[in-house]
C-alpha positions in Angstrom: -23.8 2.5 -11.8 -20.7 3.9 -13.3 -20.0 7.1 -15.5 -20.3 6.6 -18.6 -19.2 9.5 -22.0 -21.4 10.9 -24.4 -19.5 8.7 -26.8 -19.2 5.6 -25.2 -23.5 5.9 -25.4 -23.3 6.9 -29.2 -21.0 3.7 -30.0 -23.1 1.2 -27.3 -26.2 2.1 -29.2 -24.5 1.9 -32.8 -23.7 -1.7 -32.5 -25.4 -4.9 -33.4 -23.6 -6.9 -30.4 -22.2 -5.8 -26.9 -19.9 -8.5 -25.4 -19.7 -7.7 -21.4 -18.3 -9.3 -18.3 -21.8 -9.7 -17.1 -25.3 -9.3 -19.5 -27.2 -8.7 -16.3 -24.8 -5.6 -15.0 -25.0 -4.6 -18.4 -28.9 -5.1 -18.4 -29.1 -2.4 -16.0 -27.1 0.6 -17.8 -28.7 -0.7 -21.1 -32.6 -0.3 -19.5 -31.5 3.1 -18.1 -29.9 4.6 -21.7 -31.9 2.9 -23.8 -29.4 1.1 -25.7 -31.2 -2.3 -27.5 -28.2 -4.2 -28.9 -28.0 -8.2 -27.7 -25.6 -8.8 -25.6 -23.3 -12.4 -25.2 -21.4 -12.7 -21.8 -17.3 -12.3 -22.3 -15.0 -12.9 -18.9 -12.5 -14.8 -18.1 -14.5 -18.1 -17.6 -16.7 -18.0 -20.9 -14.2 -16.0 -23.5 -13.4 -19.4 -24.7 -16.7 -20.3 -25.9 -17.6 -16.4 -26.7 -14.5 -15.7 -28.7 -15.3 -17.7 -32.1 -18.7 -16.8 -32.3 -17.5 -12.9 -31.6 -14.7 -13.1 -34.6 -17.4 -14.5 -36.8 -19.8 -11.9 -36.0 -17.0 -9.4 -37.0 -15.9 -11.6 -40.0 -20.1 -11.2 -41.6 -19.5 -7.6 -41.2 -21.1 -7.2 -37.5 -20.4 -4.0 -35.2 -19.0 -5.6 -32.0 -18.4 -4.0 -28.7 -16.4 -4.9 -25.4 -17.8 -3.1 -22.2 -17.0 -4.5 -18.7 -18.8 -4.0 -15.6 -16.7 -1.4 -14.3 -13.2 1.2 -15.2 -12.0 0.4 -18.7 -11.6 -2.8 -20.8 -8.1 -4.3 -20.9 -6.9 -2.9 -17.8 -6.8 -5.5 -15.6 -10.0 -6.7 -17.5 -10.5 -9.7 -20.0 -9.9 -8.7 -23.8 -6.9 -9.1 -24.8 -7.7 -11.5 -26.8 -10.5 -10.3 -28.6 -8.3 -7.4 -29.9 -5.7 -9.5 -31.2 -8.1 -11.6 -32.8 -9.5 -8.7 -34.8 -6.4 -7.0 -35.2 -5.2 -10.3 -36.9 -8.5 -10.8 -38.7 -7.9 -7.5 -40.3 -10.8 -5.7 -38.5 -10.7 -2.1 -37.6 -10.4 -1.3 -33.7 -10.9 2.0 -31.8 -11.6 3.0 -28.3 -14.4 5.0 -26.3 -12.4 5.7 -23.0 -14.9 6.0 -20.3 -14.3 6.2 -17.2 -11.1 4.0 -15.4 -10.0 4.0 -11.9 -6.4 3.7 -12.8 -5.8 7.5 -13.6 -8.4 9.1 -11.5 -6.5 7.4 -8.6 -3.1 8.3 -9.9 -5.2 11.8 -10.8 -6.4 12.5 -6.6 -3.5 11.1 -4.7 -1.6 14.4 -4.8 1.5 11.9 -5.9 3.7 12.6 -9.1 2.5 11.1 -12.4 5.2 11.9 -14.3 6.5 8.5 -14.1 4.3 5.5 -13.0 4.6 2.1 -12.9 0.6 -0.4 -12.5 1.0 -3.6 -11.3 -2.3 -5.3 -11.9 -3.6 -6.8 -8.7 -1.1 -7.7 -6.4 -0.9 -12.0 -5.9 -3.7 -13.4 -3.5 -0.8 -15.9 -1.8 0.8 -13.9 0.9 4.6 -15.5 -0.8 3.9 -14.2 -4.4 2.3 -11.1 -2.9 5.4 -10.5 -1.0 7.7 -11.3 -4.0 5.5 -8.4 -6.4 6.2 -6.0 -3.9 9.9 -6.8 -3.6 10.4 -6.4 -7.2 8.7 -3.2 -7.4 10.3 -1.7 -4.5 13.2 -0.1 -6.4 11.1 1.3 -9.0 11.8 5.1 -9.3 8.4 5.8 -10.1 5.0 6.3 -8.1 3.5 2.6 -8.3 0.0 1.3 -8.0 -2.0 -1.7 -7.7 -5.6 -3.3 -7.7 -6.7 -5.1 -4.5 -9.4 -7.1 -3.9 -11.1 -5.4 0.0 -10.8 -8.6 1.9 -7.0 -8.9 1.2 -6.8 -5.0 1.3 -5.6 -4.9 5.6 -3.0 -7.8 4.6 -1.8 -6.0 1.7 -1.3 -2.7 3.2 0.8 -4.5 5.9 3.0 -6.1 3.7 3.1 -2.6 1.9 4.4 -1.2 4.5 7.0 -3.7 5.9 9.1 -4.0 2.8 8.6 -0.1 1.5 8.5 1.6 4.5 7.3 5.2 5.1 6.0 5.9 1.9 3.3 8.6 1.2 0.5 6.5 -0.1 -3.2 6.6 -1.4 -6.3 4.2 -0.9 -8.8 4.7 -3.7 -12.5 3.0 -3.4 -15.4 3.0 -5.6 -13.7 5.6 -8.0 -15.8 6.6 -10.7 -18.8 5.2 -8.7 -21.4 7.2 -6.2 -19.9 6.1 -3.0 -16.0 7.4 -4.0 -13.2 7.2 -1.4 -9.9 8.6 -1.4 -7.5 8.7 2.3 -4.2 9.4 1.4 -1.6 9.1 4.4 1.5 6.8 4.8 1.4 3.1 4.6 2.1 2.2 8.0 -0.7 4.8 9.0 -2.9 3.2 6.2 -2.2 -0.4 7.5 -3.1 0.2 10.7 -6.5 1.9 9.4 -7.5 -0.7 7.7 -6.4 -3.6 10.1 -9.3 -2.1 12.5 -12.1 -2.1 9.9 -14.8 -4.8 10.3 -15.3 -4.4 6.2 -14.4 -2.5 3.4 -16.1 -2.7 -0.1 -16.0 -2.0 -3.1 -12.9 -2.2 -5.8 -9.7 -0.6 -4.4 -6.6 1.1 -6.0 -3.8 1.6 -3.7 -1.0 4.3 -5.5 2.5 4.7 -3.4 4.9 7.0 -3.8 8.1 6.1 -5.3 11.4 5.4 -3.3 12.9 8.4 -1.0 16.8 9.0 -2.0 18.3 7.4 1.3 15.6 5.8 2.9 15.6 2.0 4.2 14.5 -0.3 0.8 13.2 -3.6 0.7 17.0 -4.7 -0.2 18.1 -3.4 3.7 15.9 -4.7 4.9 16.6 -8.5 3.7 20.3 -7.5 4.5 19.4 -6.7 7.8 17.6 -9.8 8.1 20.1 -12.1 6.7 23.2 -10.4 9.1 20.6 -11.1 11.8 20.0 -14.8 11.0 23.7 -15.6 10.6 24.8 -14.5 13.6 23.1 -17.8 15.0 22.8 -20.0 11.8 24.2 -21.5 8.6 24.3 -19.5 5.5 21.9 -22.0 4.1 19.3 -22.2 7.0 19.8 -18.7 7.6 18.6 -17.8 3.9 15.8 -20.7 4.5 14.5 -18.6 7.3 14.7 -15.2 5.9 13.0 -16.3 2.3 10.2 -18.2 4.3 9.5 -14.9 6.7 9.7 -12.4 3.9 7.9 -14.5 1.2 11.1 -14.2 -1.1 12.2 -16.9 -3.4 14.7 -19.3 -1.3 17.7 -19.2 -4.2 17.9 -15.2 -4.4 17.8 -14.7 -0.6 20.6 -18.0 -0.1 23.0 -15.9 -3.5 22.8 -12.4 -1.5 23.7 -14.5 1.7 26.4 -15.6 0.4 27.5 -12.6 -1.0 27.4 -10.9 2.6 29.5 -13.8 3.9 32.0 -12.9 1.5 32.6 -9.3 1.6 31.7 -9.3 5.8 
């Protein structure tokens, strides 16, 4: 069970309905602070059927709340469109922040918070995954992302190919009884991870942001690319570089060409 504000209690036990990812996660917190509301199950695979009957409560004049099961609605959490509906329905809509993983993490990494930039969870397809990281390396910010803990050991990995030597934080469980924070860089964190049998629990991983003259993800494709074409076609030379680094086919093949032409 998560922490949960003096407030968020007041509100949960206020209301006449409590929409949450999960009415038996919910069930739990609700038996142990004694809060009575009903409750009517909003994710992502049942916001469709939940939504009109939600506005309509709101539209007779009903005190609706959004909890999820863990960290704080709308961040990388269904919602979205609840709020807008109720914004556009003219209903008034305020927030109890509780507890979210997303700043504590950024909060114990020992990183600068000045300037971030969150990511959501990174893309389950290694390509994709790849491609997120990519566009993020450049960033001059400190970045962080969600992961799921069975892709976690590939993630780091890829983390550390395209980014390099980056100080970096792996955050579990925050705001939970079992928390975990190991900060170190991400090639020492990927090779952690790659030797763990299991790791549970949600996970944010925060990284610091890009070291004035140190190798970026763009190098590295360069290095790639002068590497390919000193045995290959400009075309199949981008073909194999996109495919190994996950990187869309037409980018890689227009900074091939560029190279060709100013080599």
């Amino acid at each position: 069970m998560g922490d949960i504000t003096l407030r968020a209690l007041d509100v949960l036990r206020a209301v006449d309905l409590i929409a949450c990812e999960d009415t038996r996660v919910f069930a739990k917190l609700a038996s142990h602070y004694g809060i009575s509301a009903p409750t009517i199950a909003y994710s992502d695979a049942t916001q469709d059927a939940a939504e009109p009957r939600l506005v309509r409560a709101l539209g007779q004049g009903a005190r609706l709340a959004l909890v999820s099961d863990a960290g704080m609605p709308l961040i990388s959490d269904p919602g979205y469109r609840l709020v807008r509906a109720a914004i556009a329905g003219g209903h008034l809509v305020t927030a109890a922040p509780g507890a979210s993983a997303l700043p504590m993490a950024l909060a114990l990494s020992g990183l600068p918070t000045d300037r971030f930039f969150f990511g959501g969870f990174l893309p389950s397809k290694p390509g994709e995954r790849r491609r997120a990281i990519g566009e993020a390396a450049a960033i001059p910010a400190t970045i962080a992302f969600y992961e799921a803990p069975h892709r976690l050991a590939a993630s780091l990995a890829d983390l550390a190919e395209l980014l390099g030597d980056r100080p970096a934080v792996v955050a579990r469980e925050l705001t939970k009884l079992f928390e975990e924070v190991r900060r170190a860089s991400l090639p020492d964190l990927a090779a952690h991870y790659a030797a763990q049998d299991e790791v549970k629990g949600e996970i944010v991983i925060v990284i610091g942001g890009p070291v004035e003259g140190a190798a970026t993800a763009a190098d590295s494709l360069d290095e790639a690319l002068r590497e390919a074409m000193a045995g290959a076609s400009v075309k199949d030379a981008a073909a194999e570089v996109a495919a190994r680094l996950g990187l869309k086919r037409r980018d890689v093949y227009a900074r091939a060409l560029e190279l060709k032409r100013t080599s």
